[in-house]
C-alpha positions, 0 to 999 in steps of 0.5 A: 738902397745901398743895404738892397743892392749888397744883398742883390750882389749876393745873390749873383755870386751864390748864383754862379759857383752852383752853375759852374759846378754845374757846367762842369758836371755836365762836361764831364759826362759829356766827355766820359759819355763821347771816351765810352761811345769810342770804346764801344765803337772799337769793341764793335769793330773789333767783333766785326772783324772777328765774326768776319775773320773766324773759319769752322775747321772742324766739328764731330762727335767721338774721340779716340778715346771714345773709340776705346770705351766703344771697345771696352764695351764687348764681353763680359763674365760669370759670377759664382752664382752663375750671373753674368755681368754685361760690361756694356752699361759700364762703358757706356754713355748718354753723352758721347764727346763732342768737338768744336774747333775754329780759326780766325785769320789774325793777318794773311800768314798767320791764323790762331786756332781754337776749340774745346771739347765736351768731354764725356761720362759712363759709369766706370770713366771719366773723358775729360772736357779739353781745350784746344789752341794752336796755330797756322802759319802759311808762306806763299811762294808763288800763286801756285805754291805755298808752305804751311806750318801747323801746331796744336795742343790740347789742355785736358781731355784725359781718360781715367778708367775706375775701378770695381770691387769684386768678392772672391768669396772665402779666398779672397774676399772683397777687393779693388780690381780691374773691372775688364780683368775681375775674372782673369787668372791675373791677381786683382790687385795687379789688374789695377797698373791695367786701368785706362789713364790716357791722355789724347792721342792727339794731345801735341801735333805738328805738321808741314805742308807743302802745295803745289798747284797745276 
């Protein structure tokens, strides 16, 4: 009986050490699972006040450096062999550069503003896509007159012309020019200080406003 009863005694605690780790294997989840759900719950707020918060300020096709390549597409020249060159497919696009640009409202005076733009190809420049951050900041004098103060900068956007390479025959043979001013009495390799590299022309802006209303 006494050999029984040692071996029952045993078995009780080999019992309990797999259930108490087991407890707290389960408390654990329990605790991790409640501290995941909280987050989530933030996260979901936090998106809801977002989307609630978030203001459409501006959105197009076209830039002002499109407006340039636009430009550039008109004319065109003669070769030797009597051929004319059209610089319409050079400066040319499938794909003309698109704009998104949003505000959210981080408090009463104070919104952050933010966008990008799509950029855009043809087969002699290159419009790179940008990004757009800036923000608003208003002051309420009264109900019927207040000062904003507005700033914007875009990162990228640049517009980079390419070159062509022309063949000026026994005079001059193949050279690197300026594919608007390949035909012009201007020296090919002067043609290139020519070449379209821009920035946008909005690339910083700044503005004060000041509203009164009757």
């Amino acid at each position: 009986m006494q050999s029984l009863g040692g071996n029952h005694s045993v078995d009780q605690v080999a019992w309990r050490k797999p259930s108490l780790a087991f407890a707290s294997i389960v408390f654990g989840l329990l605790v991790g699972l409640s501290s995941f759900a909280a987050k989530a719950t933030d996260a979901q707020a936090a998106a809801n006040y977002f989307f609630a918060n978030t203001y459409l300020i501006d959105l197009g096709q076209g830039s002002q450096l499109s407006q340039v390549m636009r430009a550039s597409q008109a004319g065109g020249f003669e070769t030797a062999n009597g051929n004319w060159v059209s610089f319409k497919g050079w400066y040319s696009t499938n794909w003309t550069d698109s704009r998104l640009a949003m505000m959210t409202q981080l408090t009463p005076w104070l919104g952050f503003i933010w966008g990008a733009s799509t950029g855009e190809l043809g087969e002699k420049y290159t419009i790179d896509p940008s990004v757009k951050v800036g923000l608003v900041v208003r002051h309420d004098f009264a109900k019927n007159a207040s000062l904003s103060f507005k700033a914007t900068t875009i990162f990228g956007g640049s517009l980079r012309e390419k070159s062509c390479i022309a063949d000026y025959g026994e005079v001059g043979g193949q050279q690197k020019v300026n594919c608007r001013l390949a035909a012009t009495p201007i020296a090919p390799a002067d043609t290139l200080q020519y070449l379209y590299n821009m920035k946008p022309l909005n690339s910083y802006f700044l503005s004060l406003q000041y509203s009164l209303s009757f």
